[in-house]
Backbone as CSV, one residue per row, in Angstrom:
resi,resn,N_x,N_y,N_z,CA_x,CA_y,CA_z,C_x,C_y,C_z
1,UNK,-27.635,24.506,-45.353,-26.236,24.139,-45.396,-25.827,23.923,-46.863
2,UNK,-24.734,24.363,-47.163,-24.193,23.900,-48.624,-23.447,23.056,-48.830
3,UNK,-23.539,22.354,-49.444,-22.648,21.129,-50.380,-21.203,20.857,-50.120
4,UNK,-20.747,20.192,-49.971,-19.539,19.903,-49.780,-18.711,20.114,-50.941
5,UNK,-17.446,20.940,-50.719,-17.011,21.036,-52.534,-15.344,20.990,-52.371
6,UNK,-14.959,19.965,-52.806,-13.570,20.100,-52.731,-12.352,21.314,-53.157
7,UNK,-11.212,21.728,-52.238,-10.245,23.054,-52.336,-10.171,23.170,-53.763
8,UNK,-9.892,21.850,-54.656,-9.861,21.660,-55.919,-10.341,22.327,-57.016
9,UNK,-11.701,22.346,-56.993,-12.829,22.850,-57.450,-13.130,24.289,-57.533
10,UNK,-12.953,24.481,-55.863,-12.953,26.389,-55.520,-12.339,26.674,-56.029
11,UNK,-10.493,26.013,-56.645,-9.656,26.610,-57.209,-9.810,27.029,-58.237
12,UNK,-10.630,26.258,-59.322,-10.784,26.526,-60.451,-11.788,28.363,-60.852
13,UNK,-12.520,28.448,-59.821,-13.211,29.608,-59.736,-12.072,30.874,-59.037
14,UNK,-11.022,31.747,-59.062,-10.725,32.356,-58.151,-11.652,33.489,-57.762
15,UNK,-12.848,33.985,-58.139,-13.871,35.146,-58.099,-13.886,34.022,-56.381
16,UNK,-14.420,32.787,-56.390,-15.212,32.504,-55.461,-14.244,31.742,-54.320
17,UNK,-12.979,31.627,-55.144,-12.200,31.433,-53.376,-11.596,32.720,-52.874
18,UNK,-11.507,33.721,-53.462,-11.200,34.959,-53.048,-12.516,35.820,-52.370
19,UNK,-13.684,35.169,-52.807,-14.920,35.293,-51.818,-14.798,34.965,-50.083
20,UNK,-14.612,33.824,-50.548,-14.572,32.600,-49.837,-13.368,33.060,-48.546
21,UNK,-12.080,33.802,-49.183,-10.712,34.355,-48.214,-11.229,34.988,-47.613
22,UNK,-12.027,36.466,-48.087,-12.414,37.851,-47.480,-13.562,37.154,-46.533
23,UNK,-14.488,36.469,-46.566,-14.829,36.110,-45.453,-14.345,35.596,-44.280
24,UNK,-13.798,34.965,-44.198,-13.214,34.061,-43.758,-12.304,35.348,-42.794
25,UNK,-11.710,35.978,-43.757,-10.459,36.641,-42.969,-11.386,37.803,-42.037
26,UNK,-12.971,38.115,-42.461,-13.623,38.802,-41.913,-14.353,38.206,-40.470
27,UNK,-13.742,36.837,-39.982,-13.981,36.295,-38.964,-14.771,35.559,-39.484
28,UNK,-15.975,34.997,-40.469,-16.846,34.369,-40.513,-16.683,32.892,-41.231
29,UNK,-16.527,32.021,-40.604,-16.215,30.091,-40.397,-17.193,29.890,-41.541
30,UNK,-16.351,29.367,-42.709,-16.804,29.155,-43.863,-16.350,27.696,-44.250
31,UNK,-16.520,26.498,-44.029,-16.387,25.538,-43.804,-16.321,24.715,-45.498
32,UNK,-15.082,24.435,-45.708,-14.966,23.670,-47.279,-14.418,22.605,-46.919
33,UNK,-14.908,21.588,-47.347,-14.083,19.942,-46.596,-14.397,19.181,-48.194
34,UNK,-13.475,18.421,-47.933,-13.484,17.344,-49.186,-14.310,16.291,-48.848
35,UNK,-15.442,15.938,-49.625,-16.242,14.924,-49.748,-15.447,13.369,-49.630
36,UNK,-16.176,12.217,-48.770,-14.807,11.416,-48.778,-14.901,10.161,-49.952
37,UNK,-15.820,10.378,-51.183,-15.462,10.006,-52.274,-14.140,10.602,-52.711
38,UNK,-14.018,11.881,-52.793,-12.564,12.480,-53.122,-11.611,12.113,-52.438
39,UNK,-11.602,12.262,-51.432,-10.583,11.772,-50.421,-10.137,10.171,-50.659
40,UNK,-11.464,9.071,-50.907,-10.440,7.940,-51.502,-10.200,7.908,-52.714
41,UNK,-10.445,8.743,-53.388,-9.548,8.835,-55.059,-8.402,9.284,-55.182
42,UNK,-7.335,10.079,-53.549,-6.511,9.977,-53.756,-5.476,9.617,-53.890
């Protein structure tokens, strides 16, 4: 399983959220959730 990595973060890479789309849009559940340290920093 991989790491939890906030939308934030992926953003900064677009090579790897545009990875991240084409899967996704290729049916395959690619699961990115915000860690909930992040979540109370907001």
């Amino acid at each position: 399983m991989l790491p939890d990595v906030p939308e934030a973060v992926i953003a900064r890479y677009p090579g790897i959220a545009a990875g991240i789309a084409g899967l996704r849009a290729a049916g395959f559940g690619i699961p990115v959730r915000t860690p909930p340290w992040a979540a109370a920093s907001r």
